[in-house]
C-alpha positions as CSV (number, residue, x, y, z in Angstrom):
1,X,91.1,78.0,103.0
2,X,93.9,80.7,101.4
3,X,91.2,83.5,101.8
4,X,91.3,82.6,105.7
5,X,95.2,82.3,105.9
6,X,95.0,85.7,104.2
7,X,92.7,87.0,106.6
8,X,95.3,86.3,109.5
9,X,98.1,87.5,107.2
10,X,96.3,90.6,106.9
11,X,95.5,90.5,111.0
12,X,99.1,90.0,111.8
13,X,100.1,92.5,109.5
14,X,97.4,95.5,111.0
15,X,98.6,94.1,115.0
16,X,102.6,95.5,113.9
17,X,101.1,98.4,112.4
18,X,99.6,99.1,115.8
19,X,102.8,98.5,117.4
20,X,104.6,101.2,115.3
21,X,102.0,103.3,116.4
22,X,101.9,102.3,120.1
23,X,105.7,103.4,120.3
24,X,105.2,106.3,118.1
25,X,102.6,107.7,120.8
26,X,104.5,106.9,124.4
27,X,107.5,109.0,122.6
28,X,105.0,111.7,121.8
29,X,103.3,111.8,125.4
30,X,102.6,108.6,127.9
31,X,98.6,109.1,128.1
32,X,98.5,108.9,124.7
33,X,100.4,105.7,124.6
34,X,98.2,104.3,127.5
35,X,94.6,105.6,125.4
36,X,96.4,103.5,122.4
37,X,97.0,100.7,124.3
38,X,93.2,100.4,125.2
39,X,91.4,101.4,122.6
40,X,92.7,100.5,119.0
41,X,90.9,102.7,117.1
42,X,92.4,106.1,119.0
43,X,95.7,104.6,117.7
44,X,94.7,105.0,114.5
45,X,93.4,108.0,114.5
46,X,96.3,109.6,116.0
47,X,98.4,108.0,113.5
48,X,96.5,109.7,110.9
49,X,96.6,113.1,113.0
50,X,100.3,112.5,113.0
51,X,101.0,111.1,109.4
52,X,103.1,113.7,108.3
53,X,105.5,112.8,111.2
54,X,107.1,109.7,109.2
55,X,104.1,108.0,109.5
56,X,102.5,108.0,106.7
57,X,104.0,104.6,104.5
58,X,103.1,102.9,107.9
59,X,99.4,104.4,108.0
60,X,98.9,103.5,104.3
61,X,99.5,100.4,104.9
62,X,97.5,99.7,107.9
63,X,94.7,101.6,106.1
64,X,95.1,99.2,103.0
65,X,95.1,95.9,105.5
66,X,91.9,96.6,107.3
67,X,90.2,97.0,103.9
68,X,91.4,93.9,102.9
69,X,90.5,92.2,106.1
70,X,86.8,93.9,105.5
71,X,86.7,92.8,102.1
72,X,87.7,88.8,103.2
73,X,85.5,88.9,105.9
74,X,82.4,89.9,103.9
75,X,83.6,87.4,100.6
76,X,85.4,84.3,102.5
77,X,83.9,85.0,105.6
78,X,85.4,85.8,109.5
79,X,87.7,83.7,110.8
80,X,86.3,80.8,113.6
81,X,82.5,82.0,112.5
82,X,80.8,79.1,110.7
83,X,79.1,79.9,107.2
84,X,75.6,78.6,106.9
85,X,74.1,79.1,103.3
């Protein structure tokens, strides 16, 4: 049961990462902020493009998250998916 509360610690914690990011991109340009918006992954790409900007702790972190969320997932399993053995 922690390794699942973790797993939506870890969830929570990646969504304000992607928030950070979100704003980060509509100050850069507004169709960047609007490609972030819908698709996740261009966010953090473009985060990493941009790192050197001041975003770098907040891209480590986020990096270090969705690991951890990987690594849960395989161990404790996904969240709302049933584990048959």
């Amino acid at each position: 049961m922690f390794g699942v509360s973790l797993h939506y610690v870890t969830g929570l914690g990646m969504f304000i990462c992607w928030i950070i990011v979100l704003i980060q991109m509509f100050k850069a340009s507004v169709l960047h902020g609007i490609l972030g918006l819908i698709c996740g992954l261009w966010a953090f790409i473009w985060g990493w493009m941009h790192a050197a900007g001041g975003l770098r702790n907040v891209m480590l972190i986020w990096t270090i998250l969705l690991l951890l969320s990987l690594v849960l997932g395989f161990t404790v399993g996904w969240p709302g998916v049933p584990i048959t053995r």
